[in-house]
NULUM-260139 format. One record per residue (C-alpha): residue in one letter; x, y negated, z negated; residue number from 1. Coordinates in Angstrom, 1 decimal, padded with zeros to 4 digits. Layout:
<r rest="a" east="X" north="Y" up="Z" nr="NUM"/>
...
This chain:
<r rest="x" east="000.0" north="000.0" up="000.0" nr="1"/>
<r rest="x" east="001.4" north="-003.2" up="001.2" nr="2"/>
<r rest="x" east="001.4" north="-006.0" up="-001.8" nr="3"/>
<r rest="x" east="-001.5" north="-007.8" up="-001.8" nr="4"/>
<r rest="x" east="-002.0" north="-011.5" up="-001.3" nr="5"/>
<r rest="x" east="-003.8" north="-014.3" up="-003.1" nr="6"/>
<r rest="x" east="-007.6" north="-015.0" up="-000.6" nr="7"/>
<r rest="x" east="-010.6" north="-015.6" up="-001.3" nr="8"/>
<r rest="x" east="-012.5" north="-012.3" up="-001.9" nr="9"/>
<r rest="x" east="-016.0" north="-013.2" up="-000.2" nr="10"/>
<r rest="x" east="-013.8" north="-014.8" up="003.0" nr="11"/>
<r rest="x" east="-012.0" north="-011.6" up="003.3" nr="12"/>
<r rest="x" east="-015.1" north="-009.4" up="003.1" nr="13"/>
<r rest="x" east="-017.1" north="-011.3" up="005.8" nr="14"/>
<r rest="x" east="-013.4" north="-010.8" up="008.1" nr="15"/>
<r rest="x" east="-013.5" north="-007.0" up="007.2" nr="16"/>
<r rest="x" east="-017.5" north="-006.9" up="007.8" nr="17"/>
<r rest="x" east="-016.8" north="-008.5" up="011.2" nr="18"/>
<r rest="x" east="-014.0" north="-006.1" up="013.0" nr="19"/>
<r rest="x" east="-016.3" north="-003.2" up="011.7" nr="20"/>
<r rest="x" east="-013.7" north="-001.7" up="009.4" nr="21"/>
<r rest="x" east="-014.0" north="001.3" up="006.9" nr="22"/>
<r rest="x" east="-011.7" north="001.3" up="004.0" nr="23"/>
<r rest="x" east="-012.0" north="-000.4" up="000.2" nr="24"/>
<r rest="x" east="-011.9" north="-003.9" up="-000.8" nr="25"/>
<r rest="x" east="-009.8" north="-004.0" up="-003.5" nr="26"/>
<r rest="x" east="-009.9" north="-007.1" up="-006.1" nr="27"/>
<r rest="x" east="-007.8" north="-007.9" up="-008.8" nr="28"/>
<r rest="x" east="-008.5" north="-009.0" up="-012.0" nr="29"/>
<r rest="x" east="-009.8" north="-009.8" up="-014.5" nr="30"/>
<r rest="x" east="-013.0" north="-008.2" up="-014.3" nr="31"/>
<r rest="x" east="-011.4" north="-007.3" up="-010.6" nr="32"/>
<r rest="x" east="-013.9" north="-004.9" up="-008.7" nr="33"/>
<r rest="x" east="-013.7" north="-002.6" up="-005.6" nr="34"/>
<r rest="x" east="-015.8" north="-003.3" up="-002.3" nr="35"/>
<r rest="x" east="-016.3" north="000.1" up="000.2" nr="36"/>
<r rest="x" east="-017.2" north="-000.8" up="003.6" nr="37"/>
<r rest="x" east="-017.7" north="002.0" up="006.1" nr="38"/>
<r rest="x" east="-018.3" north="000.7" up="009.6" nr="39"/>
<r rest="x" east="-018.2" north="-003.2" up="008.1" nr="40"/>
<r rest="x" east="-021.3" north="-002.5" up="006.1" nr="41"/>
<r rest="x" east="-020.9" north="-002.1" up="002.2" nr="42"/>
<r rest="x" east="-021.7" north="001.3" up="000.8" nr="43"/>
<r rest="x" east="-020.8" north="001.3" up="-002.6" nr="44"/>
<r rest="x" east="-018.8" north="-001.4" up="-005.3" nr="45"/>
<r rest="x" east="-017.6" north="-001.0" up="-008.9" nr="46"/>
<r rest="x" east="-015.6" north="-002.8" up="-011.5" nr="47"/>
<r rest="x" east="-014.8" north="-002.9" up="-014.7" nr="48"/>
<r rest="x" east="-017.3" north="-005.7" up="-016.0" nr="49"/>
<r rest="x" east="-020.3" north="-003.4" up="-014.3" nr="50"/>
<r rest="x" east="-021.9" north="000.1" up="-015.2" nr="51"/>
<r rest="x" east="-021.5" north="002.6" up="-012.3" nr="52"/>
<r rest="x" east="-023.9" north="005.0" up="-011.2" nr="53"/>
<r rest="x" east="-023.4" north="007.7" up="-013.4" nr="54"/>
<r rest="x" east="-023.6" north="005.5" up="-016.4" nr="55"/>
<r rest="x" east="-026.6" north="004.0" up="-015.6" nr="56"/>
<r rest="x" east="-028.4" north="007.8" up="-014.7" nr="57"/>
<r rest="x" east="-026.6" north="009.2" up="-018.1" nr="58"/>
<r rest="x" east="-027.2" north="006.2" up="-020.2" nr="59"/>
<r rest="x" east="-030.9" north="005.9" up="-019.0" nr="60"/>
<r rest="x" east="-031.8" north="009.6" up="-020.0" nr="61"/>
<r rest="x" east="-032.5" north="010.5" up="-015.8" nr="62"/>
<r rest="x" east="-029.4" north="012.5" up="-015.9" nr="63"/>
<r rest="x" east="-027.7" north="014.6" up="-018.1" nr="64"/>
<r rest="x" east="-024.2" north="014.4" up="-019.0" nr="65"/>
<r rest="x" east="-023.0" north="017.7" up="-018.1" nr="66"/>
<r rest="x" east="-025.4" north="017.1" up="-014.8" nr="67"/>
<r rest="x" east="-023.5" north="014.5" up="-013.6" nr="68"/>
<r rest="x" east="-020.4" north="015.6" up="-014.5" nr="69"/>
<r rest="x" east="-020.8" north="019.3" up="-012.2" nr="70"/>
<r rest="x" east="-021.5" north="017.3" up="-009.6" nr="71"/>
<r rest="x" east="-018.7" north="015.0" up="-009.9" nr="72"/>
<r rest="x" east="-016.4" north="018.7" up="-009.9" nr="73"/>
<r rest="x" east="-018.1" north="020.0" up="-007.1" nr="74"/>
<r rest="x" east="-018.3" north="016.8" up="-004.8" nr="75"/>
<r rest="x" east="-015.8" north="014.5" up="-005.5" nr="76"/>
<r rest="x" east="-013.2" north="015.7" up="-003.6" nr="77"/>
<r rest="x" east="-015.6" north="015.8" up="-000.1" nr="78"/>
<r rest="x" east="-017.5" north="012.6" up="-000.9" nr="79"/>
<r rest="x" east="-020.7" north="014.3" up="-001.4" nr="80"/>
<r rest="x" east="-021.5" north="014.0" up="-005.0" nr="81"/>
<r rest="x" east="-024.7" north="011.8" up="-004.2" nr="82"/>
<r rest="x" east="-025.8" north="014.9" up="-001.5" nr="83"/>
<r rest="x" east="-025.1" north="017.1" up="-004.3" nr="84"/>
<r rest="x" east="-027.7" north="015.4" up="-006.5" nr="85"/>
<r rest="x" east="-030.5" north="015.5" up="-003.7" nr="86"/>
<r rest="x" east="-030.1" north="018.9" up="-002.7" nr="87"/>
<r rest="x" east="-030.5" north="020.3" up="-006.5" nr="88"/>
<r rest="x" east="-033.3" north="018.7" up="-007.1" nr="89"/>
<r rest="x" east="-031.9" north="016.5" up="-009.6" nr="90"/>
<r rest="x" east="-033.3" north="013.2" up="-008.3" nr="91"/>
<r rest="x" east="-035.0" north="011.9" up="-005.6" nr="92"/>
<r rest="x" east="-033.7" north="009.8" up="-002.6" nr="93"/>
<r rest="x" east="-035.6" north="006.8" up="-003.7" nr="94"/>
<r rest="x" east="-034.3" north="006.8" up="-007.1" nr="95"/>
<r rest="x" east="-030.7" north="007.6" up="-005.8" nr="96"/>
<r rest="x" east="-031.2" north="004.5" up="-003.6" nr="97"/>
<r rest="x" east="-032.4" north="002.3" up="-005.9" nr="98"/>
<r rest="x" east="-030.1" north="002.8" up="-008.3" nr="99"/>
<r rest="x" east="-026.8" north="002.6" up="-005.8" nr="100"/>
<r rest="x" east="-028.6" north="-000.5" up="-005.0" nr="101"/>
<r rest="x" east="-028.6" north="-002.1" up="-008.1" nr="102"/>
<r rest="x" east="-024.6" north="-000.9" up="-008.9" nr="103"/>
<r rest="x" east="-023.5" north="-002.2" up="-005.9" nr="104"/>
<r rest="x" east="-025.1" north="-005.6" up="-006.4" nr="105"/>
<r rest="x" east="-023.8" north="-006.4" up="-009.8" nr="106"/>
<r rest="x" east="-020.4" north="-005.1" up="-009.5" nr="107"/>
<r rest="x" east="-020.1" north="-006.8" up="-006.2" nr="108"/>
<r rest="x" east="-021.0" north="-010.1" up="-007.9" nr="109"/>
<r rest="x" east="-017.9" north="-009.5" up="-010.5" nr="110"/>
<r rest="x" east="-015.9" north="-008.4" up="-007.5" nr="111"/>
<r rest="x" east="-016.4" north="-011.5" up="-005.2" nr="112"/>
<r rest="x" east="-017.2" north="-014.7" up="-008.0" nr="113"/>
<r rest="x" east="-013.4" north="-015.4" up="-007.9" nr="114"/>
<r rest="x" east="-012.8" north="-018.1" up="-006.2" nr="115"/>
<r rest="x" east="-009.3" north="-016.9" up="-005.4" nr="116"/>
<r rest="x" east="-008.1" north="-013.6" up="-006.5" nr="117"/>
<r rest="x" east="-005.3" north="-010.7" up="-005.4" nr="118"/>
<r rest="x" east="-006.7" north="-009.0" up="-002.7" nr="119"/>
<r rest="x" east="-006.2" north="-006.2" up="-000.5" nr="120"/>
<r rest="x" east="-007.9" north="-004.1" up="002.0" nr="121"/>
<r rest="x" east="-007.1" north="-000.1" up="001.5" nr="122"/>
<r rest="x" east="-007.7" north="001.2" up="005.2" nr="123"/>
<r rest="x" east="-009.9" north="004.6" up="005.6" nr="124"/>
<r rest="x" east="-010.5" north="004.5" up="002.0" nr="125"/>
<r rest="x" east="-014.2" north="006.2" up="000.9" nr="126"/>
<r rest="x" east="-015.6" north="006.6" up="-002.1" nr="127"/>
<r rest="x" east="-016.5" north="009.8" up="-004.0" nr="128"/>
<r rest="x" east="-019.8" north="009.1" up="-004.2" nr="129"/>
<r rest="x" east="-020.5" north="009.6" up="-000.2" nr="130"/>
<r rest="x" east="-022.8" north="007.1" up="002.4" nr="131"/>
<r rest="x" east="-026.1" north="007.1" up="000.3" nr="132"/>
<r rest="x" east="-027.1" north="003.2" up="001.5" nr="133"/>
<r rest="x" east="-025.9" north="000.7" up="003.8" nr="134"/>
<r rest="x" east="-026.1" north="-003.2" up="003.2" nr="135"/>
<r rest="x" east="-024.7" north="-006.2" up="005.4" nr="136"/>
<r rest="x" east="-021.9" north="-007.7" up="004.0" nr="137"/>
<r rest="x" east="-023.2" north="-011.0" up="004.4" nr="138"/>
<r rest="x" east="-026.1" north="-010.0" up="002.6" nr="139"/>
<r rest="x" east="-024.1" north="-009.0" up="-000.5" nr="140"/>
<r rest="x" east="-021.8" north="-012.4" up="-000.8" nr="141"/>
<r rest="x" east="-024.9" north="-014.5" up="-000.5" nr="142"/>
<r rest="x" east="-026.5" north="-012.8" up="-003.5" nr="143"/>
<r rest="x" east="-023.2" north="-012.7" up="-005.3" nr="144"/>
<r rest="x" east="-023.4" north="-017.3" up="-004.9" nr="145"/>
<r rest="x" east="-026.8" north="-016.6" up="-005.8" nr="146"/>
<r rest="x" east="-026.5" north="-015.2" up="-009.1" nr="147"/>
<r rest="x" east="-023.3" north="-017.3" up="-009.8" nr="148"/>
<r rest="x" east="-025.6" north="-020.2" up="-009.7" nr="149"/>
<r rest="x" east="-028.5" north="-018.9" up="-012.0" nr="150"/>
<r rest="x" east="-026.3" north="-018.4" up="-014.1" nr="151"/>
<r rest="x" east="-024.8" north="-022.1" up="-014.4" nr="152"/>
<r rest="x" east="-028.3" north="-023.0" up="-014.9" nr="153"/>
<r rest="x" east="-028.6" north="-020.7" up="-018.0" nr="154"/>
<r rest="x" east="-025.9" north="-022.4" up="-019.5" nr="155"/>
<r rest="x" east="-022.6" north="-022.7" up="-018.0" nr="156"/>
<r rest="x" east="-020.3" north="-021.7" up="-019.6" nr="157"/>
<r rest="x" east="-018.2" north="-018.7" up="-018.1" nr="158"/>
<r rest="x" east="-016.3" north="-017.8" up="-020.9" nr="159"/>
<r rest="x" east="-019.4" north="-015.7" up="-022.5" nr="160"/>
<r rest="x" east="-018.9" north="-013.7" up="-019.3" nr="161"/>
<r rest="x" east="-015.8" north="-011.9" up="-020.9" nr="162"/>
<r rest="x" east="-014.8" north="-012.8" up="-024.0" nr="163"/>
<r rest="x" east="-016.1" north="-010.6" up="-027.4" nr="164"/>
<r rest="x" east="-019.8" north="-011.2" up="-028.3" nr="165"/>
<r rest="x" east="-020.1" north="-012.7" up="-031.7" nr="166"/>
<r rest="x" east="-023.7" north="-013.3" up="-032.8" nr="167"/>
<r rest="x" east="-024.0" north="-016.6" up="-034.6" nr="168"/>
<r rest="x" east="-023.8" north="-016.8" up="-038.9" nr="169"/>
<r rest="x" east="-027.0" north="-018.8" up="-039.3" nr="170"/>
<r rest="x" east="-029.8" north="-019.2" up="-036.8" nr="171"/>
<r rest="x" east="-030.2" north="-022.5" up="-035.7" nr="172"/>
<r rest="x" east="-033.8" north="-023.4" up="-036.6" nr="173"/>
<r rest="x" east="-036.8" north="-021.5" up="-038.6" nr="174"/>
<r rest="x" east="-038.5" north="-019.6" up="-036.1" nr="175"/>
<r rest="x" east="-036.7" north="-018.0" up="-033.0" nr="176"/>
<r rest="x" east="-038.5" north="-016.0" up="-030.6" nr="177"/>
<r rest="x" east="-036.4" north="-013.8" up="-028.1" nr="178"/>
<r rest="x" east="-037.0" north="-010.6" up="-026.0" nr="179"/>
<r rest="x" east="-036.8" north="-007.0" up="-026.8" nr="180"/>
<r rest="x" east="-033.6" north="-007.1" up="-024.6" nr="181"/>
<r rest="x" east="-031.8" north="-010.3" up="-026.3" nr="182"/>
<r rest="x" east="-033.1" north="-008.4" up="-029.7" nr="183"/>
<r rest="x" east="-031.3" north="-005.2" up="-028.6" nr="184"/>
<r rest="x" east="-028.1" north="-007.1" up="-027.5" nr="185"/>
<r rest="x" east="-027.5" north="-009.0" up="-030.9" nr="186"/>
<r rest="x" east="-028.2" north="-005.6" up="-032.5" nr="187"/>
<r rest="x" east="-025.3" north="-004.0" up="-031.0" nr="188"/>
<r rest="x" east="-023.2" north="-006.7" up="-031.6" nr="189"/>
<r rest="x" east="-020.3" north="-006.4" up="-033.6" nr="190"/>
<r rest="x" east="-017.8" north="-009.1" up="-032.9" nr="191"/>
<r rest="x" east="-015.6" north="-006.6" up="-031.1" nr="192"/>
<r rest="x" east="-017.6" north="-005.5" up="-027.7" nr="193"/>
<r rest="x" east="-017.3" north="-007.1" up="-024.8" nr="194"/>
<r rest="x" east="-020.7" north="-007.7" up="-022.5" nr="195"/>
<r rest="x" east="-019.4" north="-005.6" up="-020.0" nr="196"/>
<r rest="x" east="-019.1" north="-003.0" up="-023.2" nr="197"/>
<r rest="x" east="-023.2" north="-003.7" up="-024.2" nr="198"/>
<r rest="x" east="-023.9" north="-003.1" up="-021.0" nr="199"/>
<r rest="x" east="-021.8" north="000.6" up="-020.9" nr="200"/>
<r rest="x" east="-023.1" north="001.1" up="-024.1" nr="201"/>
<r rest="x" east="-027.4" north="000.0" up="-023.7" nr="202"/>
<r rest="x" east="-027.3" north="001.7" up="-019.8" nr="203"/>
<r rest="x" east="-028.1" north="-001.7" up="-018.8" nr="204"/>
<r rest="x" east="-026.7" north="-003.9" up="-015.7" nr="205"/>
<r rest="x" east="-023.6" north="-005.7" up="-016.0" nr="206"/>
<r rest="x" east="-025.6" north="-008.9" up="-014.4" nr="207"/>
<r rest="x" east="-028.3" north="-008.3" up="-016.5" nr="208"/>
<r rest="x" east="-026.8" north="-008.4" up="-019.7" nr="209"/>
<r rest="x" east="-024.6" north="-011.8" up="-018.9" nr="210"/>
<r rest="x" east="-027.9" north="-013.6" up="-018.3" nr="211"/>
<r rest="x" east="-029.5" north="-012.4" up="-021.6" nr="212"/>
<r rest="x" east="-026.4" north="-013.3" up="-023.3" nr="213"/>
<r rest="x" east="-026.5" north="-017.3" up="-021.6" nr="214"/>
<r rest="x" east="-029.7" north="-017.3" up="-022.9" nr="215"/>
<r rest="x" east="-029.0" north="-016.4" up="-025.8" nr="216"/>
<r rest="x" east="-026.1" north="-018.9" up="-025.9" nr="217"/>
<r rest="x" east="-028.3" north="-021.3" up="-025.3" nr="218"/>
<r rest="x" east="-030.8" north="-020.6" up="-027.9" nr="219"/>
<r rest="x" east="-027.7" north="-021.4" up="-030.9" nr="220"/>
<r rest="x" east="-027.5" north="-017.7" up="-031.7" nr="221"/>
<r rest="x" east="-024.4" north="-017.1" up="-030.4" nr="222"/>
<r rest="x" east="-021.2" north="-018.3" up="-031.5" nr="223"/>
<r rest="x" east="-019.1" north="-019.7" up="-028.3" nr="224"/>
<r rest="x" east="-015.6" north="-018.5" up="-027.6" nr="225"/>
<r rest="x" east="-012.6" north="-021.0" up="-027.7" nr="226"/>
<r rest="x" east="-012.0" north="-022.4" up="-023.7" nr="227"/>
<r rest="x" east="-009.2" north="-020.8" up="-022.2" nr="228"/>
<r rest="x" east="-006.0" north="-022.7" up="-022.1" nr="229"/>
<r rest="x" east="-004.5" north="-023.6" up="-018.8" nr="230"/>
<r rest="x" east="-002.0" north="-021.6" up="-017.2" nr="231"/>
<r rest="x" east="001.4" north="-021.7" up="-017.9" nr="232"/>
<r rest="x" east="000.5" north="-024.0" up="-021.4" nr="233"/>
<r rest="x" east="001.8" north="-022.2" up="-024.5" nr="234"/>
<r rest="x" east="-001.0" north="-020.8" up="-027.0" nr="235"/>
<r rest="x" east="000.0" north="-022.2" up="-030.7" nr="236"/>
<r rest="x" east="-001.4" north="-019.6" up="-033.1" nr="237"/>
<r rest="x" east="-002.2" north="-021.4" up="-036.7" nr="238"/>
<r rest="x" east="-000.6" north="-018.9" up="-039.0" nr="239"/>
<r rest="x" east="-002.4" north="-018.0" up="-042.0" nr="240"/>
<r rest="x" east="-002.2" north="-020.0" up="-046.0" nr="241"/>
<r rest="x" east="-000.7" north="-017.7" up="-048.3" nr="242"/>
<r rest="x" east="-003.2" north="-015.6" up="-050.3" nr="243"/>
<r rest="x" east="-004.1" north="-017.3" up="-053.4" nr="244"/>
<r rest="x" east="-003.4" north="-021.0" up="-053.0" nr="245"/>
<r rest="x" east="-005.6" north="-024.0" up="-051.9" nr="246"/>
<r rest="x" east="-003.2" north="-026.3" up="-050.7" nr="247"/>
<r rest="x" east="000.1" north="-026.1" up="-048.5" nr="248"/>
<r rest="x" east="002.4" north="-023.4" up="-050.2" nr="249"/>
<r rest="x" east="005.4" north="-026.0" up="-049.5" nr="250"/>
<r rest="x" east="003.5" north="-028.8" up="-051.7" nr="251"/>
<r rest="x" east="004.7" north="-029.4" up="-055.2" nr="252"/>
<r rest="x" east="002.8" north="-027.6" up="-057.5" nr="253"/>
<r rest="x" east="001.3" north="-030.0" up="-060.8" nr="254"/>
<r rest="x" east="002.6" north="-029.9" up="-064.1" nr="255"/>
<r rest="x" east="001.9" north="-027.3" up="-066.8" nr="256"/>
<r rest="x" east="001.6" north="-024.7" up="-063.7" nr="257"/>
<r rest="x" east="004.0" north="-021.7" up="-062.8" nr="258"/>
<r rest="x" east="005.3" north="-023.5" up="-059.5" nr="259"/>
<r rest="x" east="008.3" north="-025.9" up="-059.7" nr="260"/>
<r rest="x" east="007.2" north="-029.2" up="-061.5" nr="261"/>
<r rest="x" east="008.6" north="-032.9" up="-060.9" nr="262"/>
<r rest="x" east="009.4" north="-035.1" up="-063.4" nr="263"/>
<r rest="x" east="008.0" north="-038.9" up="-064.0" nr="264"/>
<r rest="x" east="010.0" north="-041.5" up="-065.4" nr="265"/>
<r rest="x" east="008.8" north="-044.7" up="-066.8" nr="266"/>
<r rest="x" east="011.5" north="-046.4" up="-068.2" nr="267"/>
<r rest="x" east="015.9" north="-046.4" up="-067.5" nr="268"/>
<r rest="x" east="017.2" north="-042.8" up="-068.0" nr="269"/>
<r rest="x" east="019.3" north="-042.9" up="-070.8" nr="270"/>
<r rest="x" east="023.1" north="-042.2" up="-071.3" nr="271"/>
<r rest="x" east="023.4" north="-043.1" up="-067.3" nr="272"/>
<r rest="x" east="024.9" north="-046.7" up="-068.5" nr="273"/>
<r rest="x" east="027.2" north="-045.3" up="-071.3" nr="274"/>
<r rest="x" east="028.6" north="-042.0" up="-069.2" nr="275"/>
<r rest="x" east="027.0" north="-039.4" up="-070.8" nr="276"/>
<r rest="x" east="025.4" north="-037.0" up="-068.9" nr="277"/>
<r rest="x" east="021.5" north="-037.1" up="-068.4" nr="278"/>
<r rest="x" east="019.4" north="-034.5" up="-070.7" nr="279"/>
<r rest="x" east="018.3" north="-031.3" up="-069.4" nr="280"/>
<r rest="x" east="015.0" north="-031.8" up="-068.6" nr="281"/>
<r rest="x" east="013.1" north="-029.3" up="-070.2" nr="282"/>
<r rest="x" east="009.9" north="-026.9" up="-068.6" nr="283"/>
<r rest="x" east="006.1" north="-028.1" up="-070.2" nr="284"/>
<r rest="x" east="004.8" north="-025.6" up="-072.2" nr="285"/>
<r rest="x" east="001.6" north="-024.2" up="-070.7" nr="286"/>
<r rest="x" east="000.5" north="-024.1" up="-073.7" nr="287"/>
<r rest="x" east="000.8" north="-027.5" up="-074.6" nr="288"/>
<r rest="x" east="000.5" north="-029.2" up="-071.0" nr="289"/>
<r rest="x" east="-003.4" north="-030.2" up="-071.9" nr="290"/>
<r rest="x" east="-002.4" north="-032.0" up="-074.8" nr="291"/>
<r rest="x" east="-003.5" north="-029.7" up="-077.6" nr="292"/>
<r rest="x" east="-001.3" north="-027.4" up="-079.0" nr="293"/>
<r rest="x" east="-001.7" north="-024.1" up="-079.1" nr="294"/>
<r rest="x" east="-001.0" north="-021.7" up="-082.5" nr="295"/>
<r rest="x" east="-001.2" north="-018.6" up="-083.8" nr="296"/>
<r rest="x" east="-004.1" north="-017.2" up="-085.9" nr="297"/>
<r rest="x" east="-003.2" north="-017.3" up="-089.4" nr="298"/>
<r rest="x" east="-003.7" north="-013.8" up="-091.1" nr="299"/>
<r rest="x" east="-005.8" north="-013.6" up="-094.8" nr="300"/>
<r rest="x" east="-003.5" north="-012.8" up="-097.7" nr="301"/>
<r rest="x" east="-003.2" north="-009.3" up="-099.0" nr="302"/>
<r rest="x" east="-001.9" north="-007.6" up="-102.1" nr="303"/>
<r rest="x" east="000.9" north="-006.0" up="-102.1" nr="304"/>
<r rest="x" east="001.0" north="-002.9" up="-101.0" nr="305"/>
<r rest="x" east="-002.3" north="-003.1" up="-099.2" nr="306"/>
<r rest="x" east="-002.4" north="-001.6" up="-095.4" nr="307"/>
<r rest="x" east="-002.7" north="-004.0" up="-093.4" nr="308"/>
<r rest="x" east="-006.3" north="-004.0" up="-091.5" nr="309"/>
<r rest="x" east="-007.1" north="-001.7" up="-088.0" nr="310"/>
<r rest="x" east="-006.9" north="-004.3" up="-085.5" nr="311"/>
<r rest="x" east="-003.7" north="-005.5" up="-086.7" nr="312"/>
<r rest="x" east="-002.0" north="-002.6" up="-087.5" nr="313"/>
<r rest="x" east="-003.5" north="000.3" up="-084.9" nr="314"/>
<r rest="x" east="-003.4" north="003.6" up="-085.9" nr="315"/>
<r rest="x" east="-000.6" north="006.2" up="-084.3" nr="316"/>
<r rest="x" east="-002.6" north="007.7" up="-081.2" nr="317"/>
<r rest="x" east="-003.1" north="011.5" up="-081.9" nr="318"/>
<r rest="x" east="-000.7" north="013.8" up="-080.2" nr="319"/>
<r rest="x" east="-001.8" north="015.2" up="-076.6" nr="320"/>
<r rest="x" east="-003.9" north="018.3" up="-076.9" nr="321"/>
<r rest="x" east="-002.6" north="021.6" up="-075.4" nr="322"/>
<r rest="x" east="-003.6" north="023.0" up="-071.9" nr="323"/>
<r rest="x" east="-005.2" north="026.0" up="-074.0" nr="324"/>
<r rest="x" east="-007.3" north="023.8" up="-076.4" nr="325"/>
<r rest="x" east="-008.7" north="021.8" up="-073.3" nr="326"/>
<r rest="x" east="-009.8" north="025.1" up="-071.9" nr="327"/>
<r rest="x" east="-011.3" north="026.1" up="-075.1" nr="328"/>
<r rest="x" east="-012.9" north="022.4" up="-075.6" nr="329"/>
<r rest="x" east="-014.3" north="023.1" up="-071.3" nr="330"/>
<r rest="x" east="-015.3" north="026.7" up="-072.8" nr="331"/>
<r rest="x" east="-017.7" north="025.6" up="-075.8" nr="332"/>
<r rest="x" east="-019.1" north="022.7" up="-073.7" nr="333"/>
<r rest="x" east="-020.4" north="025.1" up="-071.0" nr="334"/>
<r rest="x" east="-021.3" north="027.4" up="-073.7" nr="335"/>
<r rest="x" east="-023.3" north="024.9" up="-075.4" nr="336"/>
<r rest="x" east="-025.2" north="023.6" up="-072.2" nr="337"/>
<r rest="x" east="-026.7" north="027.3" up="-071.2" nr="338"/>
<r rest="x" east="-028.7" north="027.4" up="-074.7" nr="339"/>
């Protein structure tokens, strides 16, 4: 593969669409996103930011698991794992369609968005899936402006598009009213998943789930992510107060605490006039440093030869019982309990 070069990836589909080419659109990233093309119409599209096929069958309860994944075995190397499907029985063409359909459209919107973006056309290249619909390239790049718009009229703010979905601390007013999807969504967040992780996760479409999260956004209930910072400017990271304090660790501490202190003085330091050397300045007493001494309980006078009382003088603790009289003491409680 030759080393792909910085296009637009919409121009460079409608190019591909035009000399009737077969092969895969690849896109980098991030979320970056694969176009097939067989005869310069699309066939099939994925990325990273999107649900595929098999996750939205799986994740929707059409399909099981270990359904899918036979066919993928059997079919994957041939390109017929869609066929596979039709001919066992496992779904219908419609459905098959429809859902190819809606896979293709959202990852193709992740795929093409970028304005710019690495690109590179893999020649011959089909996918495992097999031929199951055809759409006109021009068709897909249109829809893919489309939805970029809609969603800058949600609220625009791309950054929700990628970054971790944190669901805000306090709502913004009394009473909120949101869908059973948007309900569902800031259910399942956690403040570590990613939309294009909701979407993997709820079986839901990668397109879908970024225009319930604008919404969202733009209800208050979601916290928004920190903008990006342009390339090639250094990211500063704050580092962290130490554990414990409530002011800069490097600050002088006040008098009468553990840290260092710092000495006043109000009037001429003596014995700097006459030579002698200044006094040692001495540490507050902790005990003092609120201006009220602190002493020691006095104890009541005893006779002579009295014990001195228990809380004073505590009693030597008895020795440590043997391994045998524990057992015995384990023996007579058991004992005692079946009675």
């Amino acid at each position: 593969m030759k080393q792909p070069k910085s296009a637009a990836p919409g121009r460079l589909l409608t190019q591909v669409a035009g000399g009737r080419r077969t092969g895969a659109l690849i896109v980098g990233g991030p979320p970056g996103g694969t176009v097939y093309v067989v005869d310069g119409q699309v066939t099939y599209a994925e990325s990273a930011a999107a649900p595929g096929v098999g996750e939205l069958l799986t994740a929707s309860g059409r399909l099981a698991p270990r359904t899918w994944q036979a066919a993928l075995d059997a079919g994957s190397s041939q390109a017929t794992v869609g066929r596979l499907l039709l001919d066992q029985g496992h779904i219908t063409q419609g459905e098959l369609e429809l859902c190819v359909l809606g896979a293709t459209y959202d990852a193709a919107y992740f795929a093409l968005s970028p304005a710019t973006a690495q690109v590179d056309f893999l020649d011959g290249a089909t996918h495992w899936l097999g031929p199951v619909v055809r759409v006109d390239a021009a068709a897909i790049t249109r829809e893919s402006r489309r939805r970029a718009r809609l969603l800058d009229e949600i609220f625009p703010y791309p950054q929700l598009d990628t970054e971790v979905v944190v669901p805000a601390t306090r709502p913004p007013r009394e009473r909120i009213t949101m869908t059973a999807a948007q309900w569902e969504l800031l259910v399942h967040s956690d403040g570590q998943r990613t939309p294009a992780d909701l979407a993997q996760l709820l079986g839901r479409a990668g397109y879908a789930t970024i225009q319930e999260l604008r919404r969202l956004a733009a209800a208050g209930l979601l916290e928004l992510p920190a903008p990006r910072e342009p390339a090639g400017r250094p990211t500063f990271v704050r580092l962290p107060r130490a554990r414990g304090t409530a002011v800069d660790i490097h600050r002088p501490a006040v008098p009468g605490t553990d840290g260092p202190t710092v000495p006043i003085v109000t009037g001429a330091r003596p014995g700097l006039a006459s030579g002698d050397p200044p006094p040692q300045q001495r540490r507050p007493d902790p005990a003092t440093a609120n201006g009220t001494a602190y002493r020691q309980p006095r104890l009541a006078r005893r006779k002579p030869g009295a014990k001195l009382p228990k809380e004073v003088a505590a009693e030597p603790a008895p020795p440590p019982a043997s391994t045998d009289e524990v057992l015995l003491k384990r023996i007579r409680t058991a004992l005692r309990a079946l009675r």
